[in-house]
C-alpha positions in Angstrom: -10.5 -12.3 -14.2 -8.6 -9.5 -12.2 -10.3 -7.8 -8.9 -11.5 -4.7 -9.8 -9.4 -3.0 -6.8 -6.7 -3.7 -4.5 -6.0 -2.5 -0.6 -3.2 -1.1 0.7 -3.1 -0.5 4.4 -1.1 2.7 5.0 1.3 3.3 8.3 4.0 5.5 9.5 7.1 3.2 9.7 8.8 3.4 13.6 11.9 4.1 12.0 10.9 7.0 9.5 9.0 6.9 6.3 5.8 4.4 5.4 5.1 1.4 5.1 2.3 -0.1 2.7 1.1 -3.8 3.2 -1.9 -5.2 0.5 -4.9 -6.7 2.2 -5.5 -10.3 1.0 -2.1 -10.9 -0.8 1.5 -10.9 0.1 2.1 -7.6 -0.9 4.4 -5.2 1.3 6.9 -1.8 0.1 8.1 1.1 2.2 9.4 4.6 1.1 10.4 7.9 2.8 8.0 10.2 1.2 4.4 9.6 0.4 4.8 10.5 -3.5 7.6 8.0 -3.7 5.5 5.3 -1.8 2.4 5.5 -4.1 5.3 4.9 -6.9 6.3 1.9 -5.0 3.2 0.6 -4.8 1.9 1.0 -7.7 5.7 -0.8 -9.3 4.3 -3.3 -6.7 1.1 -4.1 -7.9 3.0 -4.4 -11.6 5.3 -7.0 -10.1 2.7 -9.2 -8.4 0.2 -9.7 -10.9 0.2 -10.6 -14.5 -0.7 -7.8 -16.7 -4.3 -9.3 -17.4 -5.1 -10.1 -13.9 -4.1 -6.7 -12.5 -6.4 -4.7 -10.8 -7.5 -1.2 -11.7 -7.7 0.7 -9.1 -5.3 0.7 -6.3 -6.9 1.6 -2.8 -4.8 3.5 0.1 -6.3 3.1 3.8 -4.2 5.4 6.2 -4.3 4.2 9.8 -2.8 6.5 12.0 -2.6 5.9 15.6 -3.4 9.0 18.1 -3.2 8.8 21.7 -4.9 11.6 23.9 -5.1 12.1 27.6 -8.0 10.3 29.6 
């Protein structure tokens, strides 16, 4: 039976872009734009699982680091 939902954990890459890396499986794909990284993770998810054990949803988390004077 398929997980209802997967989780990606969303960061800007140090060299330019994003990266996306699942929580829980082996799951990691980068792209330069954000459209074009929610197509490469969703191709992604397609490529890991089996079609019947696929999840439906597809979950983003954007962590984004912010540093501010003390």
């Amino acid at each position: 039976m398929a997980d209802r939902e997967i989780i990606f954990m969303i960061e800007e890459s140090p060299e330019g872009g994003y990266e996306a890396r699942a929580l829980g499986y082996a799951i990691f794909t980068q792209a330069e734009t954000l459209d074009e990284l929610k197509e490469m993770v969703q191709d992604a998810v397609r490529c890991h699982f089996e079609e019947q054990r696929r999840p439906s949803v597809i979950r983003l988390h954007w962590v984004r680091d912010e540093v501010i004077p003390a």
